[in-house]
C-alpha beads as a LAMMPS data file, in Angstrom:
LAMMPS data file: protein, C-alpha beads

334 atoms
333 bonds

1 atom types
1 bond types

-500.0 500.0 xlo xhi
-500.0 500.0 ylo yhi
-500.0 500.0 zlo zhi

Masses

1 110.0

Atoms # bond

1 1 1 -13.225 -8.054 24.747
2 1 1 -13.741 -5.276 21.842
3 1 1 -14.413 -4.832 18.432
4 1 1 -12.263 -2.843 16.021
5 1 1 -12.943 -2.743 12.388
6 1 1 -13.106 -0.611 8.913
7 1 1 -15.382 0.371 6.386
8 1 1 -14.988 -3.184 4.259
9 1 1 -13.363 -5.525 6.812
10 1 1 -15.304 -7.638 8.965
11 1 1 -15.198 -6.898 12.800
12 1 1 -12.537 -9.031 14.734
13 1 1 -13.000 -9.978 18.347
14 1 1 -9.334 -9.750 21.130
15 1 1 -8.624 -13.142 20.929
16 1 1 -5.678 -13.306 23.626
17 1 1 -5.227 -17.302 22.443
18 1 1 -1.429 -17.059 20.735
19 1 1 -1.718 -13.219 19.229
20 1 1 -4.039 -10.422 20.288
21 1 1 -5.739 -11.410 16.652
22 1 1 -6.336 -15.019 17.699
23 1 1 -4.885 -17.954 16.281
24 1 1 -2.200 -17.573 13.712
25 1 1 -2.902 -19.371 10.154
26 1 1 0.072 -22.070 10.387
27 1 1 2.780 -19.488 10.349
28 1 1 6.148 -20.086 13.035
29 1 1 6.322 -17.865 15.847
30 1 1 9.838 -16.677 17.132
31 1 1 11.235 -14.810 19.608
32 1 1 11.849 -11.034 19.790
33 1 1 15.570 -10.663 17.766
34 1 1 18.196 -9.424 19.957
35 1 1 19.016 -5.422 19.405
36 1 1 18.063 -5.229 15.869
37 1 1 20.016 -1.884 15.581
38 1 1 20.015 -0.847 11.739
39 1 1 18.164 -3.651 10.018
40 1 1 21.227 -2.700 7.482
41 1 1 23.798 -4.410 10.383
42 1 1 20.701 -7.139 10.331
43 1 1 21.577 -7.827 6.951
44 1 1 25.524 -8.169 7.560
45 1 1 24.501 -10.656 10.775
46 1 1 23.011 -12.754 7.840
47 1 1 25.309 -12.237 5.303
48 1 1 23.538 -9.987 2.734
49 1 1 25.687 -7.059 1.074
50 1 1 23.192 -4.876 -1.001
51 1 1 25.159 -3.780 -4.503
52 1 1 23.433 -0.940 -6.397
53 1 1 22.036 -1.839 -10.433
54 1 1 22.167 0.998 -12.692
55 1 1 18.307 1.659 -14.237
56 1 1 18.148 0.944 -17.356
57 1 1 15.557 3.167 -19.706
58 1 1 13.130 1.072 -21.645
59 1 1 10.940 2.200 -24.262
60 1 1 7.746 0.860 -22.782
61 1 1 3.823 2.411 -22.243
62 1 1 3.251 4.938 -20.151
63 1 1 0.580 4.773 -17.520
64 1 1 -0.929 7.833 -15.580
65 1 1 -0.446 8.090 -12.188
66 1 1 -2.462 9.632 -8.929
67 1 1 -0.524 9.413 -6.277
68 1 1 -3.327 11.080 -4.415
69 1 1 -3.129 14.038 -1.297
70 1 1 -1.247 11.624 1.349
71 1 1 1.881 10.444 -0.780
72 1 1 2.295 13.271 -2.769
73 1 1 2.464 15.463 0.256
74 1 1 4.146 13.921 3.289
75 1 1 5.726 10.730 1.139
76 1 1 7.331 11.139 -1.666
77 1 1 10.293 7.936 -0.749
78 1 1 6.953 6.008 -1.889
79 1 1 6.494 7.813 -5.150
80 1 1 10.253 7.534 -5.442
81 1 1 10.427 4.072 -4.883
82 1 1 7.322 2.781 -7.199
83 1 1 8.834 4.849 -10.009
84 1 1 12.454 3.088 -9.802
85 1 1 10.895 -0.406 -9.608
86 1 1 7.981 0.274 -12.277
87 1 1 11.033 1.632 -14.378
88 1 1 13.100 -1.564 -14.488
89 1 1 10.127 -3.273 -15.682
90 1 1 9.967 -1.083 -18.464
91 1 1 7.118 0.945 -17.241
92 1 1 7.001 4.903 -16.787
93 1 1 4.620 6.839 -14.902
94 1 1 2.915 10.402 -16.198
95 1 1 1.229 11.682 -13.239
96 1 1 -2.202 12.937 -13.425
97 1 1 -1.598 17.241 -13.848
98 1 1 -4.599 19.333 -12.022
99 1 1 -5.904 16.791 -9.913
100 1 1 -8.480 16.764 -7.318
101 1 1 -8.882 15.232 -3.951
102 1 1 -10.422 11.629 -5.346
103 1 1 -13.388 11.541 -2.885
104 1 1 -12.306 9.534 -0.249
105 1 1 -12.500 11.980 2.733
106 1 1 -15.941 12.328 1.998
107 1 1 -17.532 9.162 0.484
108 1 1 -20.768 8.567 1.871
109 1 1 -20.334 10.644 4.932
110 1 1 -21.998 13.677 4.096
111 1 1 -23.347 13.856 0.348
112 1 1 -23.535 11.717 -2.755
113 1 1 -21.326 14.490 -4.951
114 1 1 -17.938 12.094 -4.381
115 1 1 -18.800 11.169 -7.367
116 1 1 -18.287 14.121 -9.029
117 1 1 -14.367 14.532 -7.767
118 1 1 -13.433 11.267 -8.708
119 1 1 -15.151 11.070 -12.183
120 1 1 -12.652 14.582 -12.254
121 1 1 -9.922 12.814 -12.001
122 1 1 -10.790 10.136 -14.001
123 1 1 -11.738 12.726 -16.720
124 1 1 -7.958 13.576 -16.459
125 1 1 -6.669 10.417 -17.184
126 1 1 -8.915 9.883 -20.175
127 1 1 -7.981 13.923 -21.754
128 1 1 -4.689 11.745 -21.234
129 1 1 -5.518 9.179 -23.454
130 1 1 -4.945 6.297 -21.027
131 1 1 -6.825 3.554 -19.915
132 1 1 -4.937 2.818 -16.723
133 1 1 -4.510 4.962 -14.052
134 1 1 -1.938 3.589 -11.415
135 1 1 -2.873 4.331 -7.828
136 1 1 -0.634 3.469 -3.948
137 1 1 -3.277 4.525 -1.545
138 1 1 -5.794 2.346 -0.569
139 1 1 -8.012 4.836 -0.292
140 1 1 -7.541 6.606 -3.304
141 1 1 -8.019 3.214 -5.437
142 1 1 -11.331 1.991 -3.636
143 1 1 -13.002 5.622 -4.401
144 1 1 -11.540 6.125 -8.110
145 1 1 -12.731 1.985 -8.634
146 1 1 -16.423 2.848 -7.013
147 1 1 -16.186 5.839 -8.557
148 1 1 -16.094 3.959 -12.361
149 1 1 -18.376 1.085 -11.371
150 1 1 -20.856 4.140 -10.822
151 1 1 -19.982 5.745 -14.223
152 1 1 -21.223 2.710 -15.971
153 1 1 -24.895 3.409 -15.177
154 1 1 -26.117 6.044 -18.066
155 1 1 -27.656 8.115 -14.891
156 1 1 -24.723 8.881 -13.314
157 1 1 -22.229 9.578 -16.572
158 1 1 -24.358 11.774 -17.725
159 1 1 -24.824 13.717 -14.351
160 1 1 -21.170 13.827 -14.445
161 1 1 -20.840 15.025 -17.880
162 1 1 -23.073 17.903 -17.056
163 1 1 -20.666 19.232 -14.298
164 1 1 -17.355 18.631 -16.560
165 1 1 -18.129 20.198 -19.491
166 1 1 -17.813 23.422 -18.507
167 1 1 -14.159 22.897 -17.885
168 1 1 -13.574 20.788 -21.314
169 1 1 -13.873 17.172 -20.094
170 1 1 -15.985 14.822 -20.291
171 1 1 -15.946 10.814 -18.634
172 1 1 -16.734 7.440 -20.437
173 1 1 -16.107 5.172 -16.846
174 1 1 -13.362 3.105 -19.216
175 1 1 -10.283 3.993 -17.176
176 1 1 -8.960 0.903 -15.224
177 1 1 -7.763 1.820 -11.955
178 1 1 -4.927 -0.153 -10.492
179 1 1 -3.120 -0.187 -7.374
180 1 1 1.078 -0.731 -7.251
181 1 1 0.055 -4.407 -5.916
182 1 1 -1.761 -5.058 -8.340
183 1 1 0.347 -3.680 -11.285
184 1 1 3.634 -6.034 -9.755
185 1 1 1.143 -8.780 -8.885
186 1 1 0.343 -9.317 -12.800
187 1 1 4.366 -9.289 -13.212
188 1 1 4.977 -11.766 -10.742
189 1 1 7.435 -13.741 -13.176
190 1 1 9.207 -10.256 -14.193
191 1 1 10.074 -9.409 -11.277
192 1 1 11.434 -12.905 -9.635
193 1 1 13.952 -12.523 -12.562
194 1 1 15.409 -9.603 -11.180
195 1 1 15.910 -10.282 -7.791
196 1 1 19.649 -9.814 -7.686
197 1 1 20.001 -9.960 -3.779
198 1 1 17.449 -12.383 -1.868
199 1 1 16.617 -10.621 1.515
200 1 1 16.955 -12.609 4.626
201 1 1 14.104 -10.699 6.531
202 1 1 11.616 -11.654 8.939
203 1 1 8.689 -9.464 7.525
204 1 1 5.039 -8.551 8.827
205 1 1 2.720 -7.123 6.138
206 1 1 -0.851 -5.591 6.436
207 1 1 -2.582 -6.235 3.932
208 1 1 -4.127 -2.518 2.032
209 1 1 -7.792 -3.425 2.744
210 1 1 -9.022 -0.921 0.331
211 1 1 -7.225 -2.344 -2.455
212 1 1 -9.083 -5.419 -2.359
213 1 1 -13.000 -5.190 -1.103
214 1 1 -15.397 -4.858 -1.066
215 1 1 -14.401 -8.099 -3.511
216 1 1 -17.476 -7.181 -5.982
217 1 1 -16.092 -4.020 -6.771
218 1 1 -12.460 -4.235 -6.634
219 1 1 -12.223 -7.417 -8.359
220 1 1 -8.619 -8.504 -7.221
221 1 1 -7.520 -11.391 -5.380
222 1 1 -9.406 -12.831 -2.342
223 1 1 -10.814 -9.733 -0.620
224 1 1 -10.668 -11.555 2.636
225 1 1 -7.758 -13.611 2.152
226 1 1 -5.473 -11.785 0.077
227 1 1 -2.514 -13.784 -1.254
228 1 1 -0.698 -11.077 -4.019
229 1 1 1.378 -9.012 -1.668
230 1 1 2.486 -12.037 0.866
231 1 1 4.060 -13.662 -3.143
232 1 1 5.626 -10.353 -4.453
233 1 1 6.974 -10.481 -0.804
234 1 1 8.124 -14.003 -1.023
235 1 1 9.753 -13.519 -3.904
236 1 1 12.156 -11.361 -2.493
237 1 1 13.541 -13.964 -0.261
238 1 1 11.721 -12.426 2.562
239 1 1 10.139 -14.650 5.366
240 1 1 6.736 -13.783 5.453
241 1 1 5.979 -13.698 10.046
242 1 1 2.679 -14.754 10.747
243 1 1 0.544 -12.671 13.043
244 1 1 -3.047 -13.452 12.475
245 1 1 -3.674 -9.490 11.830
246 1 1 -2.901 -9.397 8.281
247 1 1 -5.973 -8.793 6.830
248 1 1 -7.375 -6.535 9.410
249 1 1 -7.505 -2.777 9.688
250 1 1 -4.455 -0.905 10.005
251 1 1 -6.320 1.514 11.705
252 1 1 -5.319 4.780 10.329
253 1 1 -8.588 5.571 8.890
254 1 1 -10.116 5.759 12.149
255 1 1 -7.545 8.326 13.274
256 1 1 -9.754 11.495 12.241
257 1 1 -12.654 10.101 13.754
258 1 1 -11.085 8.853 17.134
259 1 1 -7.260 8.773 17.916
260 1 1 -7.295 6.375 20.817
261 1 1 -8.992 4.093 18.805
262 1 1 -6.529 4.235 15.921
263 1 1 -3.373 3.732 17.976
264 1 1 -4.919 0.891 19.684
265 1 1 -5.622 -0.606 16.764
266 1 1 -1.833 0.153 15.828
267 1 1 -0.753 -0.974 19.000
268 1 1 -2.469 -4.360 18.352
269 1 1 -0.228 -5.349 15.597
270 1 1 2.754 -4.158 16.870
271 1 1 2.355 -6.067 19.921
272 1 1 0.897 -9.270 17.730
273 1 1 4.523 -8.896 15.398
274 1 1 7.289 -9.284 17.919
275 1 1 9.070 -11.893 15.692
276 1 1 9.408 -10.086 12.504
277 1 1 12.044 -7.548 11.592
278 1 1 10.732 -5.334 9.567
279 1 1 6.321 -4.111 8.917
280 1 1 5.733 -4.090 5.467
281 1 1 2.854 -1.653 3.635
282 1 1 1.312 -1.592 0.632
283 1 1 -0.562 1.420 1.446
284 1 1 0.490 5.175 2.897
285 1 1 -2.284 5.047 4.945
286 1 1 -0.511 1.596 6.862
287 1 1 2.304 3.452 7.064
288 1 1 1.229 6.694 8.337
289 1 1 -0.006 5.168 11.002
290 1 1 2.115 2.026 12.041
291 1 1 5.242 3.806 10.635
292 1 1 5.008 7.990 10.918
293 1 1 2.907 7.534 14.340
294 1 1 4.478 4.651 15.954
295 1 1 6.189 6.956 18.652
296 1 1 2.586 7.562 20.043
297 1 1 1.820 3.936 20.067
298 1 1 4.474 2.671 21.986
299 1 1 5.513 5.729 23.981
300 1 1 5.226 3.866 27.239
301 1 1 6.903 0.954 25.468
302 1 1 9.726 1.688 23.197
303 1 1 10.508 -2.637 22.698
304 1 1 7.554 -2.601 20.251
305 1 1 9.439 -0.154 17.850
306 1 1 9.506 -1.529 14.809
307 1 1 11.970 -0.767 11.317
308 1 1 8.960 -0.081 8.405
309 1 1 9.143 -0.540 5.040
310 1 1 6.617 -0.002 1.961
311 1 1 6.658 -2.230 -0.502
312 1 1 8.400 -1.033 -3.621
313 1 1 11.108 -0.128 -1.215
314 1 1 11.757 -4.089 -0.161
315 1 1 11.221 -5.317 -4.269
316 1 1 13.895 -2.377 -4.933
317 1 1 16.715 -3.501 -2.493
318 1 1 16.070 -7.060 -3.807
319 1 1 16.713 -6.021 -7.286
320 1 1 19.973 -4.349 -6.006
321 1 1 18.527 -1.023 -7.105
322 1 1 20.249 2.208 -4.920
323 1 1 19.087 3.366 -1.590
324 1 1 18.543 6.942 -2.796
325 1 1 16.394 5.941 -5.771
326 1 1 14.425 4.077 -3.221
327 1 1 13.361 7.178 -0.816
328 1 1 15.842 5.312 1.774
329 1 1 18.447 7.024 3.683
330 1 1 22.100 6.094 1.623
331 1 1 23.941 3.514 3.701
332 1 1 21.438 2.599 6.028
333 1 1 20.769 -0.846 4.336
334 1 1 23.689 -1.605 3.144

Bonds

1 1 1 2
2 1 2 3
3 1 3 4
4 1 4 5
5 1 5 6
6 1 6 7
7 1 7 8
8 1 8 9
9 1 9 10
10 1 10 11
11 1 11 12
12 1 12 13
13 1 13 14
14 1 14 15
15 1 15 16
16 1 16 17
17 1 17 18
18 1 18 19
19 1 19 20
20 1 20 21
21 1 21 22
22 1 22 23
23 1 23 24
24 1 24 25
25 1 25 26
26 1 26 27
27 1 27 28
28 1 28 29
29 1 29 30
30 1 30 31
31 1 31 32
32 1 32 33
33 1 33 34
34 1 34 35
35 1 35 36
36 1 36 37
37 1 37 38
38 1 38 39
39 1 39 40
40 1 40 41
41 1 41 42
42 1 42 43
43 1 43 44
44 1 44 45
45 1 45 46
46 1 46 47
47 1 47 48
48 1 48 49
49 1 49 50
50 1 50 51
51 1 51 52
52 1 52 53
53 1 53 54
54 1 54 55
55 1 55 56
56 1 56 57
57 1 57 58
58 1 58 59
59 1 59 60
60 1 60 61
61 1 61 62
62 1 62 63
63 1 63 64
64 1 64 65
65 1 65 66
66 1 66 67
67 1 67 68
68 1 68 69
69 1 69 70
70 1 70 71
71 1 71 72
72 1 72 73
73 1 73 74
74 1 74 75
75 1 75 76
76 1 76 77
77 1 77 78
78 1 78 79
79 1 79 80
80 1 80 81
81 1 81 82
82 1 82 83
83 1 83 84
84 1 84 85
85 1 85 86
86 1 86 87
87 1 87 88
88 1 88 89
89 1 89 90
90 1 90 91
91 1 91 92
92 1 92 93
93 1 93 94
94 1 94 95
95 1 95 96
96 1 96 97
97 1 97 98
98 1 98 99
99 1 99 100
100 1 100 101
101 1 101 102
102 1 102 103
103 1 103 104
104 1 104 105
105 1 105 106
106 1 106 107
107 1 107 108
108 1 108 109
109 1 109 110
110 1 110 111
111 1 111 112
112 1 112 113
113 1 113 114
114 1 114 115
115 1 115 116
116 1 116 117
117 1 117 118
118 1 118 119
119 1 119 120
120 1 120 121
121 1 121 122
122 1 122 123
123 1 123 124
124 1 124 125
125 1 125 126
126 1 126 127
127 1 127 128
128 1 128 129
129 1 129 130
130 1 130 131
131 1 131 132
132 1 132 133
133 1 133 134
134 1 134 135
135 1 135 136
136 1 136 137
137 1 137 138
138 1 138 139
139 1 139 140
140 1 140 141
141 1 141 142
142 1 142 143
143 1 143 144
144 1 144 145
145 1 145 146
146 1 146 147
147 1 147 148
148 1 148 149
149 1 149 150
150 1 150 151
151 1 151 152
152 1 152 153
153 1 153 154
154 1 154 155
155 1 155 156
156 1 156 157
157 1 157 158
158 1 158 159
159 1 159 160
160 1 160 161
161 1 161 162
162 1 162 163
163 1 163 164
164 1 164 165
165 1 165 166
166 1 166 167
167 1 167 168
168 1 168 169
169 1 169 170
170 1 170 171
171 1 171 172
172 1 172 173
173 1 173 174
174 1 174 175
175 1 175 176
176 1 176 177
177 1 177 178
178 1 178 179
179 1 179 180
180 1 180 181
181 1 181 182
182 1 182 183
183 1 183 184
184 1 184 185
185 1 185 186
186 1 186 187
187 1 187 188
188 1 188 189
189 1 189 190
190 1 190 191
191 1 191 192
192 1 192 193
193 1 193 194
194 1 194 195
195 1 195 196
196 1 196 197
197 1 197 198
198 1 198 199
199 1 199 200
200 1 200 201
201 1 201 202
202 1 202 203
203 1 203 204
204 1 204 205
205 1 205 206
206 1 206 207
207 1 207 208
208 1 208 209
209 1 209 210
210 1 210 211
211 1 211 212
212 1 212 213
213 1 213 214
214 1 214 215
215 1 215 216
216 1 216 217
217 1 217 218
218 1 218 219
219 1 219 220
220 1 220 221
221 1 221 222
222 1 222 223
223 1 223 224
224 1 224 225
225 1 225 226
226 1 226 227
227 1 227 228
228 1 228 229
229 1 229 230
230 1 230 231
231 1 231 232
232 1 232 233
233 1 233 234
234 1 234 235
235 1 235 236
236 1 236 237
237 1 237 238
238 1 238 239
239 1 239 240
240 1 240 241
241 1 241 242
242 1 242 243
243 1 243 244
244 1 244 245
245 1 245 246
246 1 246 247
247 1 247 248
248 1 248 249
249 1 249 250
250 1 250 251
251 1 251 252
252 1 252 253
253 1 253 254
254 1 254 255
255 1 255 256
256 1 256 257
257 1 257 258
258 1 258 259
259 1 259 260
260 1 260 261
261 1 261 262
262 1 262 263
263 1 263 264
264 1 264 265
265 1 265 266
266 1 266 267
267 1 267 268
268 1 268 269
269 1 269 270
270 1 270 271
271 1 271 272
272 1 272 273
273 1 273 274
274 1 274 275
275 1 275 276
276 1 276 277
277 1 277 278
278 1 278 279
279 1 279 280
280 1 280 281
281 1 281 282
282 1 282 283
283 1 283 284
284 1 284 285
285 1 285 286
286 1 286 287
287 1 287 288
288 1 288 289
289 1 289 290
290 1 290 291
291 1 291 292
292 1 292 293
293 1 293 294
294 1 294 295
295 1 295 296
296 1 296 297
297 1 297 298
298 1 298 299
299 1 299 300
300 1 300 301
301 1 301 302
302 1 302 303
303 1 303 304
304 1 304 305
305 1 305 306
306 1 306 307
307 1 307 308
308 1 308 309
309 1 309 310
310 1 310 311
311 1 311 312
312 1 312 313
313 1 313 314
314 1 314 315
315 1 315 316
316 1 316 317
317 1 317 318
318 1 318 319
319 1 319 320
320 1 320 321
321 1 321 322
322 1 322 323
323 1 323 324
324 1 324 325
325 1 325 326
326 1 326 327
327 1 327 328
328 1 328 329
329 1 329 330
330 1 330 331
331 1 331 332
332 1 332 333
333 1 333 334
């Protein structure tokens, strides 16, 4: 028996009753699918031939964007992919020029100045003259969100104000910060019209904890029983697998702090998803881990291996969109 959890999950206890995360929430159970190969010949088993949509330009609002240090550095298919789907919705990105770190690495661990590097960056977005500033890491979108509560308090803005103005900026705490799951979550009905291509996928998601507690703060969705990504999922044509680990830590932000600890965390789930094709993330951190590091979790037992997707990747191929627009190698899921 052990405990594994994050900053704003609750603990979980090794349950070893039908999953390693306890009892499953009424979802089916199936058997591990015989050599899945590409999940591209997956697709041709069930009779699903991806075409490719030509994106059309729409004259639509801009929003800024902060991809933040992990995307824009080691995964730009994300970036890619959240761009092409945002743009068929009519909705372009302007990413945030001369940002910061937001604050995440350091929030609450060793001093109280986070603060300061996310009301930066949210100083940005306003000298942008945007109220929304789109966000994919979990991470990123709990800081910059804490990081505007804060700003609300007189105190604080104008302690912030102080260290800005010497560089020209200055913070109000108006921006809205909003992760990709959120942004497709309020355009549920948008995007079910442009599914071109149902998937027929068994799929395992993690839900981004981040994104949605603590629930006070982040004010999105059931923080402990998030339903938005399972629908924009769904809507896909996707099978949602159960697991019973949905909602708990990925474990990738323990990774700095103890490896073995991360990748048993990791290991958990990919043990606990056997009957699912394909993990789905809404977060880089989820995929780092369960995705970029999976070849240290299951080293001793390559069966676990698992194909990965994030999830403007999966709404992308269901709109038909191209492979190469999506970050994904051409061909491979077609």
């Amino acid at each position: 028996m052990g405990q594994i959890g994050c900053k704003y999950s609750t603990p979980f206890t090794l349950n070893d009753e039908d999953t390693p995360f306890g009892r499953k929430r009424g979802g089916v159970s199936r058997p591990q699918p015989e050599g899945l190969g590409s999940v591209g010949d997956l697709a041709q088993r069930r009779g699903v031939i991806f075409e490719a949509v030509t994106l059309t330009e729409q004259a639509d609002p801009k929003l800024s964007f902060y991809p933040g240090c992990l995307v824009h550095q080691r995964m730009p298919e994300y970036e890619a992919a959240a761009r092409a789907v945002l743009r068929t919705l009519g909705i372009k990105l302007e990413i945030v020029q001369q940002a910061a770190c937001c604050g995440s690495p350091v929030i609450e661990s060793f001093t109280a100045d986070w603060v300061y590097l996310a009301a930066y960056n949210l100083a940005l977005v306003e000298r942008m003259e945007h109220s929304t500033v789109v966000t994919v890491c979990g991470g990123c979108t709990n800081t910059l969100t804490r990081a505007a509560h804060a700003l609300r308090e007189p105190d604080v803005r104008s302690a912030a104000n102080r260290r800005l103005q010497p560089l020209g900026l200055a913070v109000t705490g108006q921006v809205e910060v909003k992760h990709l799951v959120r942004l497709l979550a309020e355009r549920e009905d948008d995007l079910r019209e442009r599914v071109a291509r149902p998937l027929p996928f068994r799929v395992a998601l993690t839900n981004p904890c981040q994104v949605f507690r603590p629930g006070e703060v982040m004010g999105f969705d059931d923080p402990l029983e998030p339903q938005s990504l399972r629908r924009l999922v769904e809507l896909t044509g996707a099978q949602v697998v159960e697991y019973g680990g949905e909602d708990e830590c990925c474990g990738a932000t323990l990774y700095l702090a103890d490896q073995a600890l991360s990748l048993a965390a990791g290991r958990r789930k990919l043990e606990a998803v056997r009957g699912a094709d394909i993990l789905l993330h809404g977060c880089g951190n989820c995929q780092l881990l369960l995705r970029r590091f999976q070849r240290l979790i299951v080293r001793d037992e390559p069966g676990l291996r698992k194909r990965a997707l994030l999830l403007p990747q999966l709404i992308g191929l269901a709109m038909g969109l191209p492979e190469a627009d999506l970050g994904l190698r051409e061909g491979a899921w077609q």
